[in-house]
TORPA-4810 file (N, C-alpha, C, O; in nm, 3 decimals):
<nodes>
NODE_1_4.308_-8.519_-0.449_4.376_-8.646_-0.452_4.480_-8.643_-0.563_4.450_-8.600_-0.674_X
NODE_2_4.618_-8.695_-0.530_4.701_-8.640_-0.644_4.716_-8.797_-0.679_4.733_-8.891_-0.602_X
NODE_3_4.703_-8.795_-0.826_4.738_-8.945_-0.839_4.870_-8.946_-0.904_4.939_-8.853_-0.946_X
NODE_4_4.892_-9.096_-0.900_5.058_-9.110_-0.934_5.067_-9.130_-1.025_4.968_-9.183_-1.075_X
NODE_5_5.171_-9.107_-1.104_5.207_-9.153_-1.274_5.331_-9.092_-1.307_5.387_-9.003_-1.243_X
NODE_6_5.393_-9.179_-1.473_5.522_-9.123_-1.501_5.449_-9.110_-1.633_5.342_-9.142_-1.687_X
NODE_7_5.569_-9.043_-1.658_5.568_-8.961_-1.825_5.611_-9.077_-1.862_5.728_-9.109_-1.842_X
NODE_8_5.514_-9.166_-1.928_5.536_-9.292_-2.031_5.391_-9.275_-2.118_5.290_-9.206_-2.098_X
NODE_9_5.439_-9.395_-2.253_5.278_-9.432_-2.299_5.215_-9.541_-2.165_5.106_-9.514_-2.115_X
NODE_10_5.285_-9.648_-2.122_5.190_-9.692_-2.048_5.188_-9.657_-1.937_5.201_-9.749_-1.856_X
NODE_11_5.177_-9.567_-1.900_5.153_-9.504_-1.766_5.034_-9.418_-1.826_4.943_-9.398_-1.746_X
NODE_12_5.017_-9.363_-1.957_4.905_-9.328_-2.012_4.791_-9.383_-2.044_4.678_-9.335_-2.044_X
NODE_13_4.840_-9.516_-2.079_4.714_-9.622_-2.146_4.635_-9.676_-1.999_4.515_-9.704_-1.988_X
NODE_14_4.750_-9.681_-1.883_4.685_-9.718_-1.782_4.566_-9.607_-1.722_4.445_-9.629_-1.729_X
NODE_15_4.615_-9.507_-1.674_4.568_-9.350_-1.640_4.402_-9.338_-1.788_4.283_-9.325_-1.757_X
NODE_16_4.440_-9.344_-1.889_4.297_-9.379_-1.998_4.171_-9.504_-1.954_4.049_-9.511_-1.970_X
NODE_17_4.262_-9.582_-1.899_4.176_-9.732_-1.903_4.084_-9.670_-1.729_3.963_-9.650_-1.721_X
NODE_18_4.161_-9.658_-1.642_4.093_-9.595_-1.525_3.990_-9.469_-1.572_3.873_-9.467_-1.533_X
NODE_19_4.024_-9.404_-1.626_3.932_-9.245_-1.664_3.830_-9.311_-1.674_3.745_-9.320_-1.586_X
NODE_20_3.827_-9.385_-1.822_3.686_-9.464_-1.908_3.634_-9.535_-1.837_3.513_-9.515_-1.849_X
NODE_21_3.666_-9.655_-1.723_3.626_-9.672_-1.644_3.501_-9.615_-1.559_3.387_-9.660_-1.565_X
NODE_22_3.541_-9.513_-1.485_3.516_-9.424_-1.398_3.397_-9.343_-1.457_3.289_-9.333_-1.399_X
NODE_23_3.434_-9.268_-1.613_3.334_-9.249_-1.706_3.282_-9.271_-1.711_3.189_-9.190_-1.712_X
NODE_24_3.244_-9.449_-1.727_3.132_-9.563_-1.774_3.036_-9.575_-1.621_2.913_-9.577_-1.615_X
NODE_25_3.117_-9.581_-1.524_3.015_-9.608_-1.370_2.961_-9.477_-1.348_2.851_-9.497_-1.295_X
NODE_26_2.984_-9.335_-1.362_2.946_-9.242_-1.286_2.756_-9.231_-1.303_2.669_-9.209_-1.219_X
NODE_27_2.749_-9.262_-1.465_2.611_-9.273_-1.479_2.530_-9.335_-1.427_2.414_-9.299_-1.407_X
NODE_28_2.606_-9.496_-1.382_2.505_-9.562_-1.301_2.490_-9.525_-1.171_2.375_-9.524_-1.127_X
NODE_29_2.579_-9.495_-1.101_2.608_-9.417_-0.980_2.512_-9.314_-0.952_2.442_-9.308_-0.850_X
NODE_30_2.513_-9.234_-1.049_2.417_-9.114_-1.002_2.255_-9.200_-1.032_2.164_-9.153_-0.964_X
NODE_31_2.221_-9.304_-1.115_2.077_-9.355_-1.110_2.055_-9.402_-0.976_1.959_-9.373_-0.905_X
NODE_32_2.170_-9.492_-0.940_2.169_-9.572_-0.812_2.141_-9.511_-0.689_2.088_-9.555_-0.587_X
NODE_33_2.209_-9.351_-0.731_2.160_-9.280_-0.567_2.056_-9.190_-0.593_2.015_-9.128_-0.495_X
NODE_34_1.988_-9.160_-0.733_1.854_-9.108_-0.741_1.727_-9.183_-0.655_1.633_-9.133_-0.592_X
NODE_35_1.785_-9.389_-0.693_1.662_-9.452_-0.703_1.669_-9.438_-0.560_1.574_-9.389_-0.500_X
NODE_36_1.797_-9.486_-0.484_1.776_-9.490_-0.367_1.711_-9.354_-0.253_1.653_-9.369_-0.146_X
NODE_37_1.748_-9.223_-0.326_1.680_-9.174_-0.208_1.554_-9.083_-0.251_1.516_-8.977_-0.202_X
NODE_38_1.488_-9.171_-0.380_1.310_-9.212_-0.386_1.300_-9.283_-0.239_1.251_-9.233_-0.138_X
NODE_39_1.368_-9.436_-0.254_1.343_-9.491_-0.172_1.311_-9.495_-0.026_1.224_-9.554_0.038_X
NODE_40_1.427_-9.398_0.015_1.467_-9.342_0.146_1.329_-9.229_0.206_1.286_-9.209_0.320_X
NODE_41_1.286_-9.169_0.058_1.185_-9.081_0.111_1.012_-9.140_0.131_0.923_-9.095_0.204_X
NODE_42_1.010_-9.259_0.033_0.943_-9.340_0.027_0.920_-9.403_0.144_0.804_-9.410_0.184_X
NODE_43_1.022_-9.460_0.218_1.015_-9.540_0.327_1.007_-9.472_0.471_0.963_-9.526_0.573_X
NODE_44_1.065_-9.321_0.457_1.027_-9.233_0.560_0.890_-9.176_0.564_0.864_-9.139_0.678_X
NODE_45_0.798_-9.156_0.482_0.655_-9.147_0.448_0.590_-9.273_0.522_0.509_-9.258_0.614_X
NODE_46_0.623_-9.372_0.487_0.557_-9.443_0.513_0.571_-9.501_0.644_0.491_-9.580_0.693_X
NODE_47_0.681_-9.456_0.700_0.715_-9.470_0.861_0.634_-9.350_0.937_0.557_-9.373_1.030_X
NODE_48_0.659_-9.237_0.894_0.572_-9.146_0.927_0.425_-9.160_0.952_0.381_-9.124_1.061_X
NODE_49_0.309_-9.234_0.819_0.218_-9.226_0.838_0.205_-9.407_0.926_0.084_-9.421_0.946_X
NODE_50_0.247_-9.478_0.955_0.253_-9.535_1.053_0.247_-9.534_1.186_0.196_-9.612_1.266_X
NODE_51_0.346_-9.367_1.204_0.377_-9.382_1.340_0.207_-9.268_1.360_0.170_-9.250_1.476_X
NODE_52_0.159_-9.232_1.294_0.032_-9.140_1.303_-0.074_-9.229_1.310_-0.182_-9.196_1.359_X
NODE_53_-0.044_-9.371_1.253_-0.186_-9.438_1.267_-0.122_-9.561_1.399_-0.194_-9.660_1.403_X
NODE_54_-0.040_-9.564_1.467_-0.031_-9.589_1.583_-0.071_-9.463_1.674_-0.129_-9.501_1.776_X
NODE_55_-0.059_-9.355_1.667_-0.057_-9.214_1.800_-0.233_-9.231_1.756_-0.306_-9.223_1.856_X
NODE_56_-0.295_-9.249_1.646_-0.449_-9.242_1.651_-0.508_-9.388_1.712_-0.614_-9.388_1.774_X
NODE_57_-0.426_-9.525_1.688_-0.508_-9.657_1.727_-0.499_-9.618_1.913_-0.586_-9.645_1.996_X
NODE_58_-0.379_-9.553_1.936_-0.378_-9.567_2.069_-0.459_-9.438_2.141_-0.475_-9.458_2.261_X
NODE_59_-0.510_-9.318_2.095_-0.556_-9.236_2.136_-0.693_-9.219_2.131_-0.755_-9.137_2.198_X
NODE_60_-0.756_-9.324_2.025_-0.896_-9.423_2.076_-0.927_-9.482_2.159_-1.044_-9.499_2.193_X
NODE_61_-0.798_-9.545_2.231_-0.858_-9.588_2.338_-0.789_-9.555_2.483_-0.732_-9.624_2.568_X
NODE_62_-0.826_-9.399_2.468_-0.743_-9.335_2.529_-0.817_-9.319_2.712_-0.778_-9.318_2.829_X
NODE_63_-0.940_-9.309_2.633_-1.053_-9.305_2.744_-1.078_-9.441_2.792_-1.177_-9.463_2.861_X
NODE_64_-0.996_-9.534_2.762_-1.040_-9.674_2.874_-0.908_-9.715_2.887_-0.856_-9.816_2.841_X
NODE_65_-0.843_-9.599_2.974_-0.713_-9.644_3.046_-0.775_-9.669_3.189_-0.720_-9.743_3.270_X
NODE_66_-0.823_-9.641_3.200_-0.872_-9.685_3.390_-0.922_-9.874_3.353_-0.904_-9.963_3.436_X
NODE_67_-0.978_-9.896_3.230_-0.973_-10.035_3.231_-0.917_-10.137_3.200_-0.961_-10.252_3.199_X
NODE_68_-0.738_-10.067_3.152_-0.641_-10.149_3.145_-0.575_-10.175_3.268_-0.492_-10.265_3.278_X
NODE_69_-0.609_-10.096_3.368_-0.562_-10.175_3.457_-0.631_-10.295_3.518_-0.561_-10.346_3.606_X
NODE_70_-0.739_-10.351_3.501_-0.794_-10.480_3.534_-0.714_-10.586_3.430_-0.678_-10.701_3.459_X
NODE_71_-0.697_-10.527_3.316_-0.641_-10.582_3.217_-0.483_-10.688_3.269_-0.387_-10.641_3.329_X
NODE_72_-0.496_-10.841_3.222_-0.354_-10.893_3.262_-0.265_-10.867_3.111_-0.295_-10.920_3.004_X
NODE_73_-0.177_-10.793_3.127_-0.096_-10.844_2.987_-0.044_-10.958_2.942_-0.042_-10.990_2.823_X
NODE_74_0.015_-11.048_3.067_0.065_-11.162_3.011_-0.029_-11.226_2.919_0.036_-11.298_2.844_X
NODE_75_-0.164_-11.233_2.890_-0.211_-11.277_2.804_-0.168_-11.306_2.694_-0.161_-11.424_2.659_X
NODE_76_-0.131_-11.212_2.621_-0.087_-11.221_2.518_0.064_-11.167_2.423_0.083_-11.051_2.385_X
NODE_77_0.134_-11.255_2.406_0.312_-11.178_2.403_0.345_-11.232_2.275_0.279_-11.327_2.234_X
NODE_78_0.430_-11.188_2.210_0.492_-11.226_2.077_0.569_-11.285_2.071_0.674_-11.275_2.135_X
NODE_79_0.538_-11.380_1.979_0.608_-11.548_1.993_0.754_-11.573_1.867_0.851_-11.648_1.853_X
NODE_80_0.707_-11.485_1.813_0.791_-11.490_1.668_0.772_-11.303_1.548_0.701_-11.203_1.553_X
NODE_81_0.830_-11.329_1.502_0.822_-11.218_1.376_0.887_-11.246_1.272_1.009_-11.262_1.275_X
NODE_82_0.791_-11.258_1.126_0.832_-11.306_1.021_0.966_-11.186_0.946_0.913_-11.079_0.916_X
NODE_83_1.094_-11.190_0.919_1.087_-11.118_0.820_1.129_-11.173_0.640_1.117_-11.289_0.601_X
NODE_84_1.166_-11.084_0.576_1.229_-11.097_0.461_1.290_-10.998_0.401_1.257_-10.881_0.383_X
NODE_85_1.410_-11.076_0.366_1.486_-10.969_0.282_1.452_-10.937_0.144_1.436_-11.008_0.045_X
NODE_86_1.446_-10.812_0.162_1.421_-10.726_0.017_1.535_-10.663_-0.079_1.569_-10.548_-0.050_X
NODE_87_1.597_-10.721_-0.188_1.746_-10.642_-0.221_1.628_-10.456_-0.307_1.541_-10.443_-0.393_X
NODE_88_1.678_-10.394_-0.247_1.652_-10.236_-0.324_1.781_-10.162_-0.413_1.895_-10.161_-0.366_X
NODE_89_1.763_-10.126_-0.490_1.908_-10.068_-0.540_2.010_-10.100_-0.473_2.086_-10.015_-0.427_X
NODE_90_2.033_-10.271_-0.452_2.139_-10.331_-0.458_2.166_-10.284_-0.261_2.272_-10.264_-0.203_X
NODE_91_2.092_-10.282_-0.233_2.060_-10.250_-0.012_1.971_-10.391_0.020_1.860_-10.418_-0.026_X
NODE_92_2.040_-10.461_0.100_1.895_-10.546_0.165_1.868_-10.509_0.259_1.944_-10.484_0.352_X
NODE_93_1.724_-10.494_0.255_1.635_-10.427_0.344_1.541_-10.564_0.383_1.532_-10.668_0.318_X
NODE_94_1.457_-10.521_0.545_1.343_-10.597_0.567_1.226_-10.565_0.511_1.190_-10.458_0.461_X
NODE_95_1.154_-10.696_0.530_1.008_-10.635_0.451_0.977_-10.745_0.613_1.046_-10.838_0.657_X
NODE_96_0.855_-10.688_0.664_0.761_-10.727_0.780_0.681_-10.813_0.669_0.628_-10.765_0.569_X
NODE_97_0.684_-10.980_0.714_0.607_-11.112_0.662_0.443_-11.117_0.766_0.326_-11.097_0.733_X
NODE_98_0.492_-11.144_0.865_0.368_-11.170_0.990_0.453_-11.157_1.090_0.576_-11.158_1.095_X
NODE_99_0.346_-11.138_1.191_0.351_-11.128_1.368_0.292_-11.244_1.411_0.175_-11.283_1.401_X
NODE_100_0.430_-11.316_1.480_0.333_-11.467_1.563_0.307_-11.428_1.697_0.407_-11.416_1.768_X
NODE_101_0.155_-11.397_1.766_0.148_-11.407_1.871_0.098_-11.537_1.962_0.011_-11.615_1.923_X
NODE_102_0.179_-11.548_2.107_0.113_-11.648_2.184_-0.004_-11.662_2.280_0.033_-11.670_2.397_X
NODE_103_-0.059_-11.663_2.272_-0.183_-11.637_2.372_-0.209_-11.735_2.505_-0.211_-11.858_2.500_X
NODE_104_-0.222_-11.674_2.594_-0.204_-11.771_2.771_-0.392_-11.816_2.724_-0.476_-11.741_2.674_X
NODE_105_-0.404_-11.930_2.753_-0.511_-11.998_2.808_-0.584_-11.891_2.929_-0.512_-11.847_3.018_X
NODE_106_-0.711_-11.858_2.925_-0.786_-11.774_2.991_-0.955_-11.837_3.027_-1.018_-11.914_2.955_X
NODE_107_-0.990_-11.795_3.124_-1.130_-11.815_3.140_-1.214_-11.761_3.074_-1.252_-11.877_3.057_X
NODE_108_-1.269_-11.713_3.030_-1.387_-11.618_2.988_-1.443_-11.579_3.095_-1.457_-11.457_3.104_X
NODE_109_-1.482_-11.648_3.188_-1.582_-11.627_3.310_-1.534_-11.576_3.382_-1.608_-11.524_3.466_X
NODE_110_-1.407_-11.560_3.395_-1.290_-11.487_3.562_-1.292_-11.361_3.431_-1.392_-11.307_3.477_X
NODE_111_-1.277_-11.322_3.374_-1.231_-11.225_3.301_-1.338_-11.112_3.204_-1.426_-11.142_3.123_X
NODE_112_-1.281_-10.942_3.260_-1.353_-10.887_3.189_-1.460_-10.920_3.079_-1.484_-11.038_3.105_X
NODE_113_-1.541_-10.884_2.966_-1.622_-10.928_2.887_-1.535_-10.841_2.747_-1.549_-10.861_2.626_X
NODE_114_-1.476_-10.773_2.795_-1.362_-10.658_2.672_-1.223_-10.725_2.665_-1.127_-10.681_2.603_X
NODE_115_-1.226_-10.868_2.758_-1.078_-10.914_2.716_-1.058_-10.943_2.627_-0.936_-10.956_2.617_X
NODE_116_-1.129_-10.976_2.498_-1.128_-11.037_2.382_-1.032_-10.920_2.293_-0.922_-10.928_2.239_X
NODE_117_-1.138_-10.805_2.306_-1.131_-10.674_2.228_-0.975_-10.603_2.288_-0.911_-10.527_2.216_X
NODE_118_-0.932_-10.638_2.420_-0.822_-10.613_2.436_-0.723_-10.680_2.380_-0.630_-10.617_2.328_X
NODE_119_-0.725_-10.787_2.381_-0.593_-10.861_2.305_-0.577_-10.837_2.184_-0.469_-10.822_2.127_X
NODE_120_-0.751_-10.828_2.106_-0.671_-10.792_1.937_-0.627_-10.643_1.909_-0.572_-10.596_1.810_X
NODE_121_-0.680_-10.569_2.057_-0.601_-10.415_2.006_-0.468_-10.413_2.071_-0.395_-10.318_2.043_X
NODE_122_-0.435_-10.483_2.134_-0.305_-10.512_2.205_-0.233_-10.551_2.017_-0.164_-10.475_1.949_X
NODE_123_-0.278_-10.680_1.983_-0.226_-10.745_1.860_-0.193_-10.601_1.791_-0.082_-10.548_1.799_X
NODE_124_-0.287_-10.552_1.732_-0.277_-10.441_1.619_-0.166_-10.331_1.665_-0.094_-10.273_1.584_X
NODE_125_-0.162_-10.312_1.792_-0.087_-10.192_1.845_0.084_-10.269_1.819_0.172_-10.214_1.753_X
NODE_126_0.102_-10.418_1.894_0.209_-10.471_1.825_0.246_-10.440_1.695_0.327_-10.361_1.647_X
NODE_127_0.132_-10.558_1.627_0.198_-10.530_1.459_0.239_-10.396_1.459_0.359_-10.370_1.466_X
NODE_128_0.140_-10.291_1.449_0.197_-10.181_1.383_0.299_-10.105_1.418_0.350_-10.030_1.335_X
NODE_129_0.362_-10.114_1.601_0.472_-10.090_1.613_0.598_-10.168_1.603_0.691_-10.142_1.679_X
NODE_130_0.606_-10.275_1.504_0.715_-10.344_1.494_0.702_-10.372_1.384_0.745_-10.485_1.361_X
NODE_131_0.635_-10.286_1.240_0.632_-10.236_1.073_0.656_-10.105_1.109_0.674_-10.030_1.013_X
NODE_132_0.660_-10.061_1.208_0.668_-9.904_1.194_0.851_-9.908_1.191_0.935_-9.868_1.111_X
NODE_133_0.855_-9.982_1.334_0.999_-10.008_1.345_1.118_-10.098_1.230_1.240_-10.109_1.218_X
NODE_134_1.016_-10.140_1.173_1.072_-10.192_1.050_1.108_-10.101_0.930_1.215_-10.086_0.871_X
NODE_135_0.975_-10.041_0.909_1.043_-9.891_0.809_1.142_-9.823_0.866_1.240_-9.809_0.793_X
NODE_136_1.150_-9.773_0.981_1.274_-9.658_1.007_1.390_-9.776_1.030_1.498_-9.730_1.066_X
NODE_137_1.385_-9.905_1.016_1.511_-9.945_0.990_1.563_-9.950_0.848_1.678_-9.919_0.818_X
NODE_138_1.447_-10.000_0.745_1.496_-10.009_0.612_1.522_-9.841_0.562_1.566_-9.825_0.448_X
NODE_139_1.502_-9.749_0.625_1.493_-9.613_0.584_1.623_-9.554_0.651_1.678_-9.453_0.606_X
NODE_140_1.672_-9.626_0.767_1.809_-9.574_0.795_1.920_-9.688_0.654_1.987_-9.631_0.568_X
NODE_141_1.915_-9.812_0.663_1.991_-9.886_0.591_1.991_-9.777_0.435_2.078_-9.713_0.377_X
NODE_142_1.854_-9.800_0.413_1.843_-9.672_0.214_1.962_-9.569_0.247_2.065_-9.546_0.184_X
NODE_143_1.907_-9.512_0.376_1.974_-9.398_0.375_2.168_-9.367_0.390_2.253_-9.290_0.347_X
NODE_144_2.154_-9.493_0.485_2.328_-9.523_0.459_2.377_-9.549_0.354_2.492_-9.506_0.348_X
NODE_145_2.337_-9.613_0.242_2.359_-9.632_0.132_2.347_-9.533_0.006_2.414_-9.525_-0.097_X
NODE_146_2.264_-9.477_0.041_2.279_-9.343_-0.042_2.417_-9.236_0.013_2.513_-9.187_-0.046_X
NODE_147_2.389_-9.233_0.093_2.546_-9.153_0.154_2.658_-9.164_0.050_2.713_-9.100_-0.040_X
NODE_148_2.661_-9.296_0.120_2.777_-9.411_0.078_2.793_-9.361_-0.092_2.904_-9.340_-0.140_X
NODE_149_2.720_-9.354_-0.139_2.671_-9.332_-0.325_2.711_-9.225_-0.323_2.803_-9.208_-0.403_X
NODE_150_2.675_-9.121_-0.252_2.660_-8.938_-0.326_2.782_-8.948_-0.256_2.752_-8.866_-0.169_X
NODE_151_2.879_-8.978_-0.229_3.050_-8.971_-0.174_3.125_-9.048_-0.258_3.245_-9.024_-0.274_X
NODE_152_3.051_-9.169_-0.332_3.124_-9.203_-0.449_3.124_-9.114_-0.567_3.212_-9.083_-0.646_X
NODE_153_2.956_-9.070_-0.552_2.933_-9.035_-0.704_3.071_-8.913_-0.724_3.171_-8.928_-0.795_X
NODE_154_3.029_-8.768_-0.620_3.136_-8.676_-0.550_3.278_-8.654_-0.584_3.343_-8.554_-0.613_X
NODE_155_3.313_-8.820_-0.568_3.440_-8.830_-0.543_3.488_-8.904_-0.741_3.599_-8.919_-0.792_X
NODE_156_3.405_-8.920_-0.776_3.454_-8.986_-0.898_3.447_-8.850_-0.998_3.542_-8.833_-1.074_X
NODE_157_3.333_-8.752_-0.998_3.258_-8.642_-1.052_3.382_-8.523_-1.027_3.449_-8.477_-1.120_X
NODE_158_3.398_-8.482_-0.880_3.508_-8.347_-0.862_3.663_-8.400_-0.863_3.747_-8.324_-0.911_X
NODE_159_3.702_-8.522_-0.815_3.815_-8.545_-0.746_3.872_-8.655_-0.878_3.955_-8.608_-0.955_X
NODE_160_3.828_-8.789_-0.897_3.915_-8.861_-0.974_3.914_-8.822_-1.117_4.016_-8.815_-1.185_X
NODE_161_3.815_-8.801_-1.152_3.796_-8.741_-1.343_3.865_-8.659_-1.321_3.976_-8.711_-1.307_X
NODE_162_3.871_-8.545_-1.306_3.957_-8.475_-1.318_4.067_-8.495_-1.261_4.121_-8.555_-1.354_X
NODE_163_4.136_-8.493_-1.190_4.300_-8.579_-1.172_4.292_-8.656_-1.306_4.356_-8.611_-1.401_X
NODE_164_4.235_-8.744_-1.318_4.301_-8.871_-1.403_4.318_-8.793_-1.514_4.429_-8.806_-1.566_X
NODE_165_4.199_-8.670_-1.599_4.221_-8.620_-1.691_4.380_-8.468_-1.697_4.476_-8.461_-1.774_X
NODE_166_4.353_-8.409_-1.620_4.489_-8.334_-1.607_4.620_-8.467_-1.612_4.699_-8.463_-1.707_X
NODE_167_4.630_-8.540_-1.542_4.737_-8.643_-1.566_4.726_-8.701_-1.639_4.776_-8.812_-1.620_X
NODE_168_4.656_-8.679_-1.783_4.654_-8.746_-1.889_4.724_-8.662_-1.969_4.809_-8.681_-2.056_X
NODE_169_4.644_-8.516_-1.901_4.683_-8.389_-2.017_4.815_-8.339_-1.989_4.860_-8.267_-2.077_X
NODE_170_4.903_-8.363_-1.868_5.048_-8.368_-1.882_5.120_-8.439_-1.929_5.225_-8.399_-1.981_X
NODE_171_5.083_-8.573_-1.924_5.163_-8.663_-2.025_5.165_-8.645_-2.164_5.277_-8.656_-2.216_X
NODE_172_5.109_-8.630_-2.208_5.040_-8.586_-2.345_5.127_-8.494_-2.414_5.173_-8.509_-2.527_X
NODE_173_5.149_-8.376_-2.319_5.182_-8.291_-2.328_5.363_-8.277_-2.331_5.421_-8.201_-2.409_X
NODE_174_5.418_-8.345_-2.254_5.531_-8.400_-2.202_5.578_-8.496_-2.316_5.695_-8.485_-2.350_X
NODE_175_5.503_-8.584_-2.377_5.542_-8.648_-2.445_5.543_-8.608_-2.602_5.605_-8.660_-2.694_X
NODE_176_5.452_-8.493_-2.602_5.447_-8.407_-2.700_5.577_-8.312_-2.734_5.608_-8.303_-2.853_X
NODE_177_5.645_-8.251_-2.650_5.705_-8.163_-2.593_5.843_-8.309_-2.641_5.868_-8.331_-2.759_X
NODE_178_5.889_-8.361_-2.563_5.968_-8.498_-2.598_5.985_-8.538_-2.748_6.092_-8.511_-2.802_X
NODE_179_5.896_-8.594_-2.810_5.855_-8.599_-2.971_5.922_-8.491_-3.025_6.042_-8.511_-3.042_X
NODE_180_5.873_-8.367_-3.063_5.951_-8.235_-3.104_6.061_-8.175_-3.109_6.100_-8.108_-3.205_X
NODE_181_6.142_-8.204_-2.967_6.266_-8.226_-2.920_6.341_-8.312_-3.015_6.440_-8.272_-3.076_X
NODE_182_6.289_-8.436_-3.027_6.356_-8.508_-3.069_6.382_-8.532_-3.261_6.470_-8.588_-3.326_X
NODE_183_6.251_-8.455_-3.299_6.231_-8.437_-3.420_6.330_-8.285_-3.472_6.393_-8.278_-3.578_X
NODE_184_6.323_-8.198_-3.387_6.427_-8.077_-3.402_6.549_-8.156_-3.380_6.617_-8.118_-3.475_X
NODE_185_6.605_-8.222_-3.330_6.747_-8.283_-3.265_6.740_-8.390_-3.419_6.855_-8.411_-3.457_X
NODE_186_6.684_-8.426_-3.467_6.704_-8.501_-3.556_6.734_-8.383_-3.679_6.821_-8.405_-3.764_X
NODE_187_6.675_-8.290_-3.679_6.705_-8.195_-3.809_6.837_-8.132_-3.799_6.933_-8.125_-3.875_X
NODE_188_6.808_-8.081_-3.661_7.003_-8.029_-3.661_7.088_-8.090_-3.656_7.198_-8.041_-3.680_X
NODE_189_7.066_-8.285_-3.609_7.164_-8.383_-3.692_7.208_-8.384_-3.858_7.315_-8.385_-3.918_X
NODE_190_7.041_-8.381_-3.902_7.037_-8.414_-4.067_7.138_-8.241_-4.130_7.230_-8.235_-4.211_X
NODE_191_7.098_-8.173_-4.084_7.155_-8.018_-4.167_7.287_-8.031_-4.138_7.362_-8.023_-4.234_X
NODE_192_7.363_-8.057_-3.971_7.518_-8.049_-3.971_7.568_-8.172_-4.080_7.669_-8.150_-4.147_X
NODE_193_7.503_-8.286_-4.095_7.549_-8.389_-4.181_7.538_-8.323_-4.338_7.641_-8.327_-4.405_X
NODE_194_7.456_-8.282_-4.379_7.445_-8.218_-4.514_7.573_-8.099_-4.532_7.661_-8.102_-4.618_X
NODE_195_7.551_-7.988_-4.415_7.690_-7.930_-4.421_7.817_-7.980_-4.441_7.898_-7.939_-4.525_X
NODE_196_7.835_-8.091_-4.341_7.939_-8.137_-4.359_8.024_-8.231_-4.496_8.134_-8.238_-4.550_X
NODE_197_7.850_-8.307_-4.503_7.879_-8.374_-4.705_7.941_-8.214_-4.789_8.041_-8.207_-4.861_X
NODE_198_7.844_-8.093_-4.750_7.889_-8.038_-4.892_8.015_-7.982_-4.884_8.066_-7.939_-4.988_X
NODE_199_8.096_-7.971_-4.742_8.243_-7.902_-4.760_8.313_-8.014_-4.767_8.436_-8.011_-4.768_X
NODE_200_8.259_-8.101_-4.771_8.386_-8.198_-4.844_8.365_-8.280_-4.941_8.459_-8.345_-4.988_X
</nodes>
């Protein structure tokens, strides 16, 4: 990235005030995308062992699939889902509150004697696939955001510090170079003037 500037002081003081800047954020920058992709790995763990204790709730009752089909589902359907926002290293994320389910009015007497036991494993198989689905959302959001971070951090670390500092160190240099010039141009003023006082 080539940045712009002229050989001035304030084109320097400006080009300084950006550096220090940039200086001062990079540190938080790099905490911000440490914490976040704890987070990211944090929240993929825990989506992970989710999606393992759904493949085990459902592979318990793996052997009474011939009696879900007597089974009615409409029984029981989800009426609502609580969430809340969580700010994480400055990401809002969901956090899973509760699962509202509705339940149809049923006989007891027309109906299996395991309908009971079906609906609350029906319930549990919900909840846990819609916290499961909740982590791999807050775990994609972490994770966009960390991106987003290690391309700032990247870009402030290889690309702007350095520009801003080489375009500091030409001006500098330039104006150094300028100064000297002008301090030699002043001496070979002062010596032709002295010459000239002493021949006359």
């Amino acid at each position: 990235m080539a940045i712009k500037f002229q050989y001035n002081k304030i084109s320097l003081q400006q080009l300084d005030k950006h550096l220090k800047m940039r200086e001062r954020a990079l540190p938080t920058l790099k905490n911000k995308e440490s914490a976040l992709r704890m987070e990211v790995k944090r929240a993929r763990d825990k989506a992970r062992a989710l999606d393992n204790d759904l493949q085990q709730l459902v592979s318990q009752y793996d052997n009474m699939v011939r009696l879900w089909g007597e089974f009615d589902n409409s029984l029981v359907t989800i009426d609502d889902v609580d969430l809340e926002i969580k700010k994480i290293a400055g990401v809002h994320t969901p956090v899973l509150k509760e699962v509202h389910f509705k339940l149809q009015e049923f006989s007891m007497f027309n109906r299996p004697v395991w309908t009971l036991d079906g609906i609350n494993l029906l319930k549990d198989i919900a909840r846990l696939g819609i916290e499961r689905e909740v982590f791999y959302r807050k775990m994609e959001l972490l994770d966009f955001a960390r991106k987003k971070t290690t391309q700032k951090v990247n870009l402030y670390e290889k690309v702007q510090i350095p520009g801003y500092q080489e375009a500091i160190r030409k001006i500098k240099r330039f104006l150094e170079d300028e100064d000297n010039l002008s301090k030699s141009a002043q001496k070979i003023v002062k010596t032709r003037q002295q010459q000239m006082e002493m021949e006359s």
